[in-house]
C-alpha positions as CSV (number, residue, x, y, z in Angstrom):
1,X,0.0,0.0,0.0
2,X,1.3,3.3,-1.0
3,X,1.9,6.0,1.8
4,X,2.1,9.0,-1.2
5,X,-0.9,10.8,-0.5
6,X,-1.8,12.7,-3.3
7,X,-5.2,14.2,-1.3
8,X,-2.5,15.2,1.3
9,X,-0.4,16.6,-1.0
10,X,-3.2,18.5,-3.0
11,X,-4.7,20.1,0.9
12,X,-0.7,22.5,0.6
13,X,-2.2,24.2,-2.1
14,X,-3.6,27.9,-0.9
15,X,-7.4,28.6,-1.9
16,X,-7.8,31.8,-2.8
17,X,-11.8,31.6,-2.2
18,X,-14.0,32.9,0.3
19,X,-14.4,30.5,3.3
20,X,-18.3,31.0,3.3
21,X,-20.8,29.1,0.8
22,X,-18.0,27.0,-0.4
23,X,-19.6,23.6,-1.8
24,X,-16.2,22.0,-2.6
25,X,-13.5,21.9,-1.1
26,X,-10.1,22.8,-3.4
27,X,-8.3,20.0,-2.7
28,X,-11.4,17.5,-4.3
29,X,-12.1,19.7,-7.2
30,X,-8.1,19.4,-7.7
31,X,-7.6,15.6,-7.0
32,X,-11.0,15.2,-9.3
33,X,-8.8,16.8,-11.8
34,X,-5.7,14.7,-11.5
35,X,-7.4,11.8,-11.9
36,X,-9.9,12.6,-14.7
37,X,-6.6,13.3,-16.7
38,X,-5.1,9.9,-15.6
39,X,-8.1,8.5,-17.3
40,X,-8.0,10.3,-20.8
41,X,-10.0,13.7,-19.9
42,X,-8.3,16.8,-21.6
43,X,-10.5,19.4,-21.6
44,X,-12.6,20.7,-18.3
45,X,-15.9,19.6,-19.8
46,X,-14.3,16.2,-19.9
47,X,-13.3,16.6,-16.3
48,X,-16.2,17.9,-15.1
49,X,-17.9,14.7,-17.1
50,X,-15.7,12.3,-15.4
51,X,-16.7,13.5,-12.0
52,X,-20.7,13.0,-13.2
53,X,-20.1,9.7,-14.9
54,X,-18.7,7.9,-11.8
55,X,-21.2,9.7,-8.9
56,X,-21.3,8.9,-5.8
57,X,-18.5,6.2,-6.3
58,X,-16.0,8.7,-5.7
59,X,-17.0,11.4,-4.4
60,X,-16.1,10.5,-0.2
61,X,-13.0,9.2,-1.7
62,X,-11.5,12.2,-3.2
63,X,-12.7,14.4,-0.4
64,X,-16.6,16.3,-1.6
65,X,-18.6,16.8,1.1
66,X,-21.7,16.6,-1.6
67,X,-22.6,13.8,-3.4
68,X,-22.4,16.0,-6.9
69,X,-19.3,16.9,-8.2
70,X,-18.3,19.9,-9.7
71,X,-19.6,21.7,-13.0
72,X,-17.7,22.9,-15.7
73,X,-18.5,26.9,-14.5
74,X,-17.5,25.8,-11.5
75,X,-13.8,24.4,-12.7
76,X,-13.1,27.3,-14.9
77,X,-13.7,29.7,-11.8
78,X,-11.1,27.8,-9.8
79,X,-8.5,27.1,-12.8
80,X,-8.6,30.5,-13.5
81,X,-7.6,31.5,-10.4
82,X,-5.2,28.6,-9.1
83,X,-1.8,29.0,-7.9
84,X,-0.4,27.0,-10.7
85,X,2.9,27.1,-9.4
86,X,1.8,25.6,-6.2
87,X,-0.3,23.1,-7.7
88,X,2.2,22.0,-9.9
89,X,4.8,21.6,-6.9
90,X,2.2,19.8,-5.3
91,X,2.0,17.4,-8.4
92,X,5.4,17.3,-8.5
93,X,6.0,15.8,-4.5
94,X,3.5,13.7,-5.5
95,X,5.1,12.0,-8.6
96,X,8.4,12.5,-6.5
97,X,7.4,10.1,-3.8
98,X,5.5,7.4,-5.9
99,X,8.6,7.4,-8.0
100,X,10.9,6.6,-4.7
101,X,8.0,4.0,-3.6
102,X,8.7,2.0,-6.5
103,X,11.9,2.5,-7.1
104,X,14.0,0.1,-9.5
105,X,15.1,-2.1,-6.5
106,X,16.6,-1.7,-3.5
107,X,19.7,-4.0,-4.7
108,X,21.0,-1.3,-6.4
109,X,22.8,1.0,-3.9
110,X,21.9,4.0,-4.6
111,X,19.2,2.6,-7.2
112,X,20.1,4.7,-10.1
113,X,17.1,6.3,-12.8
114,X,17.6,8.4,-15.9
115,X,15.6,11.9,-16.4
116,X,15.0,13.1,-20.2
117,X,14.7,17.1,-20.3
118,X,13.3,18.2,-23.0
119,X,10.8,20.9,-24.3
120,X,7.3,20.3,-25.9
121,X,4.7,23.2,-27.0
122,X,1.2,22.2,-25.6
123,X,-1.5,20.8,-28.6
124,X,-3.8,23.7,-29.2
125,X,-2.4,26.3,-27.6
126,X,-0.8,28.2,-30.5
127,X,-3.0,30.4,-32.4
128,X,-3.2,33.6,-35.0
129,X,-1.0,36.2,-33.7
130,X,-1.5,33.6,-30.2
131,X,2.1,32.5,-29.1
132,X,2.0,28.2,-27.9
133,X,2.6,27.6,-24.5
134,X,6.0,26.2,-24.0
135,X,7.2,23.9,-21.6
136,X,10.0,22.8,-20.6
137,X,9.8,18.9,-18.8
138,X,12.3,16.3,-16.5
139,X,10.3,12.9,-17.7
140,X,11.2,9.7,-16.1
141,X,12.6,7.0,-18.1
142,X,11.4,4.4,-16.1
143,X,7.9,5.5,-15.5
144,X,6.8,7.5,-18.3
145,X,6.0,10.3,-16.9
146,X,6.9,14.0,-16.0
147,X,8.4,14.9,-13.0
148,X,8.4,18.0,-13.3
149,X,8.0,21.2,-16.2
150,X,8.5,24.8,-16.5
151,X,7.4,27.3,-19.0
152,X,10.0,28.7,-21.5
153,X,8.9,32.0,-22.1
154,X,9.2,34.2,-25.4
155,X,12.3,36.0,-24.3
156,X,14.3,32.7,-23.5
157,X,14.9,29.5,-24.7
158,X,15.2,25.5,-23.4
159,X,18.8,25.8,-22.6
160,X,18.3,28.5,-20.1
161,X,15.0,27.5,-18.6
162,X,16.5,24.2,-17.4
163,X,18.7,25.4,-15.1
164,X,16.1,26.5,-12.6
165,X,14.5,23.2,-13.3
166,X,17.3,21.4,-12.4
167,X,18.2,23.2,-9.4
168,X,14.5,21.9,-8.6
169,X,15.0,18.4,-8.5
170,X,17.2,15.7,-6.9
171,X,19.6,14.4,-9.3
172,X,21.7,12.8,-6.5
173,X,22.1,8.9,-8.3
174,X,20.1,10.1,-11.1
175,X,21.5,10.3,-14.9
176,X,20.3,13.5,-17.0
177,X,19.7,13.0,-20.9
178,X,19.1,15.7,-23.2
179,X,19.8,16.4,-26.5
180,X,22.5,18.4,-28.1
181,X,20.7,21.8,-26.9
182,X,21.5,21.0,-23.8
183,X,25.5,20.1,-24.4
184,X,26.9,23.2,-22.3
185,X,29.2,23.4,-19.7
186,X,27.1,25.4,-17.4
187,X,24.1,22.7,-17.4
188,X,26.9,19.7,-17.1
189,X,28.5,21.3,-14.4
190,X,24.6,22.0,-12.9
191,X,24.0,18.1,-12.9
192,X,27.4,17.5,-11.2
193,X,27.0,19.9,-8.5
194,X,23.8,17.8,-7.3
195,X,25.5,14.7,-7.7
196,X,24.1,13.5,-10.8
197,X,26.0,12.5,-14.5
198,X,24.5,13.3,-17.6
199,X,24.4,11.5,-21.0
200,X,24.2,14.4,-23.6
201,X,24.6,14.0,-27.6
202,X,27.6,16.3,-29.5
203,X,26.7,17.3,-32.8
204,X,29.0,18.7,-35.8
205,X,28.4,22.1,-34.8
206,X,30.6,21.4,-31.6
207,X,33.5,20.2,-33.5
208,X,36.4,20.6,-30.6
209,X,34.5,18.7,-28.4
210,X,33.4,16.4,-30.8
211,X,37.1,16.1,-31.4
212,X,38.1,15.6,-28.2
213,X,35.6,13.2,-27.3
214,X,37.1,11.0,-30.3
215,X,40.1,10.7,-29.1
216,X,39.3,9.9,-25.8
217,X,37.2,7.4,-26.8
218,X,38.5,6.0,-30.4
219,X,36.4,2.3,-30.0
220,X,32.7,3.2,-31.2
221,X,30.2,3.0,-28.6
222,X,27.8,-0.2,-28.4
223,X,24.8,-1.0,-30.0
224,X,22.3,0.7,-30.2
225,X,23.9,4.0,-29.8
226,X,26.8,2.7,-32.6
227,X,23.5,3.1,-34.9
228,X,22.4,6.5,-33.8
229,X,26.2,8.0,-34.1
230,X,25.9,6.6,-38.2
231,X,23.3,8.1,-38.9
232,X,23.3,11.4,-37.4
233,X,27.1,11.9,-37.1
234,X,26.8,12.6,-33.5
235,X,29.0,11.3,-30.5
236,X,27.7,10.9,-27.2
237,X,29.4,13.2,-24.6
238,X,29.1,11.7,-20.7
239,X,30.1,13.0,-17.3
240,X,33.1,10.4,-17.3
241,X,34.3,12.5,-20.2
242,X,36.3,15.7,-18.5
């Protein structure tokens, strides 16, 4: 049985709404939410469709004192007022402690785990004259998921927003993979700081380092990577590599 709480971790989050006359309380309109979008839901109509479809079934369970869940008026009011940033970190100590819970094994000493970074505009966001909103995400290898995002704003650009995100997260025992945006000696040394390695591709437009990391390592590297380096003429640039 799990001891992550995500109703626990969902009751940190400030609500911004008058105390009197409230039918729901945040953290079950939230945790509603969460799960509707574990189940498929992407819009708030689907949400709020979730909630009616399954009744009185779950309502105790994620924490309404009513027997009806929320309506779609209802979840715009709070979305459009939500601390994002505190729900998200709420999400994110969430997804942090299931992902120690089932870790890969408590043989492995300390149990080592590989977070992707990379960057992703949201479907339907961008518009006419209506930038996309950009985000910037640490997704776990092992259990296909996020772990946690950041926007990239207009005026900056992956490479910069990860830093912050990094300094975020626990990379002690943890190996960081990126693509060749991310090969820069400020974000390696970021990673190394907090006790984590990295596993970053160098590409052409790097050629020194490229260069270097040949002759360091003349032997190609094994399958399936040998593949990748063929047929993209990139070499793959690790924290053992100085």
């Amino acid at each position: 049985m799990s001891q992550v709480s995500l109703l626990s971790m969902l009751e940190e989050v400030p609500d911004f709404r008058q105390a009197s006359g409230l039918r729901h309380p945040l953290a079950a309109i939230l945790a509603q939410a969460v799960c509707a979008m574990l189940c498929g839901a992407r819009s708030l109509y689907a949400i709020a469709q979730w909630g009616r479809d399954h009744g009185p079934e779950i309502t105790g369970w994620l924490g309404f004192r009513k027997p009806k869940t929320p309506c779609v008026a209802t979840l715009h009011r709070v979305f459009k007022r939500l601390d994002v940033e505190q729900f998200e970190a709420a999400i994110s100590q969430w997804i942090e402690g299931c992902r120690r819970e089932t870790g890969p094994g408590a043989d492995e000493e300390p149990p080592r785990e590989a977070l992707a970074v990379d960057g992703k505009t949201l479907c339907g966001t961008l518009g006419h004259e209506v930038p996309g909103v950009h985000l910037l995400s640490a997704f776990s290898h092992r259990l296909g998921i996020p772990v946690k995002q950041a926007s990239v704003g207009q005026k900056t650009n992956e490479a910069k927003a990860v830093l912050p995100l990094l300094k975020s997260l626990v990379l002690e025992g943890q190996l960081v993979t990126g693509d060749a945006m991310f090969t820069q000696r400020e974000i390696c040394e970021a990673v190394v700081a907090q006790g984590g390695d990295y596993l970053l591709v160098v590409k052409d437009n790097q050629p020194t380092l490229k260069q270097d990391i040949e002759t360091l390592l003349p032997d190609p590297p094994p399958y399936p990577f040998r593949q990748r380096a063929r047929s993209t003429s990139t070499a793959i640039a690790s924290s053992s590599v100085g």
